[in-house]
C-alpha positions in Angstrom: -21.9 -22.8 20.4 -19.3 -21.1 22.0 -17.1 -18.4 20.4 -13.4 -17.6 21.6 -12.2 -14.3 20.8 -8.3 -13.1 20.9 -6.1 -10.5 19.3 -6.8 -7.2 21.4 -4.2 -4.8 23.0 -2.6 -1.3 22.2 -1.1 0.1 19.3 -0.2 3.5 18.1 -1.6 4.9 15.3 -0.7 3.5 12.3 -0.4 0.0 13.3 -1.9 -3.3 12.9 -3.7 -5.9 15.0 -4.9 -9.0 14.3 -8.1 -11.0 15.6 -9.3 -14.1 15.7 -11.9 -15.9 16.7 -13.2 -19.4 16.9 -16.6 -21.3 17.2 -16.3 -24.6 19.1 -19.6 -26.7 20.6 -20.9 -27.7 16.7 -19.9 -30.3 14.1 -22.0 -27.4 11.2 -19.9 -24.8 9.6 -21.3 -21.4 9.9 -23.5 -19.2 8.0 -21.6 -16.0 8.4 -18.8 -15.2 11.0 -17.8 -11.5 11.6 -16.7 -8.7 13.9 -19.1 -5.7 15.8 -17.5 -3.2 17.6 -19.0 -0.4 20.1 -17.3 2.3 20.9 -17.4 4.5 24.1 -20.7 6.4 24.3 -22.1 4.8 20.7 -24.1 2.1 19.1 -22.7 -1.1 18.5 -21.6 -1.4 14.3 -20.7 -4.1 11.5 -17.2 -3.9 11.1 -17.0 -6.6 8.6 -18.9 -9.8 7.8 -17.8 -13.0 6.0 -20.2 -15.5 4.6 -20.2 -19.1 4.3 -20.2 -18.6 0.3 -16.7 -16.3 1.1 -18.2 -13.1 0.3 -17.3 -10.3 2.3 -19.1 -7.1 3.7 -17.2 -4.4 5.0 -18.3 -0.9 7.6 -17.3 1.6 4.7 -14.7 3.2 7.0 -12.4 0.3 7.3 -12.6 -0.5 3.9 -9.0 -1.1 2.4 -7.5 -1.2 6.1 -9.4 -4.6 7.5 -9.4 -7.8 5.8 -11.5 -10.3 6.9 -10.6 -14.3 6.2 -12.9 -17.1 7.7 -12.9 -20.9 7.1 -16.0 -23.0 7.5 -14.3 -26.1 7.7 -12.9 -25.1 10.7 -15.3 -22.3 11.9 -12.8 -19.4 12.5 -12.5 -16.4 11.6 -9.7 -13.7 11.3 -9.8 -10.2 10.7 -6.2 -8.1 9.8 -6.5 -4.2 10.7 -3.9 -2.3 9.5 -3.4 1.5 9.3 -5.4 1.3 12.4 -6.6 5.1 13.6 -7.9 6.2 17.0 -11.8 6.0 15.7 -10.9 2.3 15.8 -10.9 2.0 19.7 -14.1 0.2 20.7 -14.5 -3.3 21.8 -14.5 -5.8 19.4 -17.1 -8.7 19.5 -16.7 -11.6 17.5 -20.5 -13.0 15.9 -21.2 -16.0 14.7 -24.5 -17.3 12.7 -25.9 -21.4 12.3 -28.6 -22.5 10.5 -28.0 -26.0 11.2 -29.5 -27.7 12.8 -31.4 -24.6 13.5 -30.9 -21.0 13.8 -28.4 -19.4 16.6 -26.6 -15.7 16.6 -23.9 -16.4 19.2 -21.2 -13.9 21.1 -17.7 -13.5 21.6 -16.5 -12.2 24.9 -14.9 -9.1 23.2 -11.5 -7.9 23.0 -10.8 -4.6 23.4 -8.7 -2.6 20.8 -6.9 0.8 22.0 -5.1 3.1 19.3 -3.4 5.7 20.7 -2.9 9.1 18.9 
């Protein structure tokens, strides 16, 4: 499975960006599709996950700016950011799960996202 990641760039704070990713190499539709981001000098976090049932987990500081949107059929996923601040500005990694036919975790290149103050 390979996952292609786009949407990255600069924007000022305030703005919005949009993401997307997509899972190609597999005939199954994903478990759960998301986003991780690491910022410079941290740990690597859940921004927000989606799961094959359409529920939705979210890092608790993005809630009510990010909305993620994924369809199995078609294994993508999107993920809106708007109100973006400058503690957004990490690279984002797209992160896709299978079960079928057997487990895989599998990596986006990452896109970087800059906000500027």
């Amino acid at each position: 499975v390979q996952l292609q990641a786009s949407g990255g760039g600069l924007v000022q704070t305030g703005g919005s960006l949009r993401l997307s990713c997509a899972a190609s190499g597999t005939s199954d539709s994903f478990h759960s599709m998301g986003w991780y981001r690491r910022a410079p000098g941290k740990l690597r976090d859940l921004v927000a996950i989606i799961l094959h049932d359409g529920s939705t987990t979210y890092l608790d500081s993005v809630k009510g700016r990010f909305t993620i949107s994924g369809d199995g059929a078609k294994n993508t996923v999107n993920m809106q950011m708007n109100s973006l601040k400058p503690e957004d500005t990490a690279v984002y990694y797209c992160n896709a799960q299978f079960f079928s036919p057997r487990f895989s975790e599998n990596w986006g290149q990452g896109t970087l996202v800059t906000v500027s103050s």
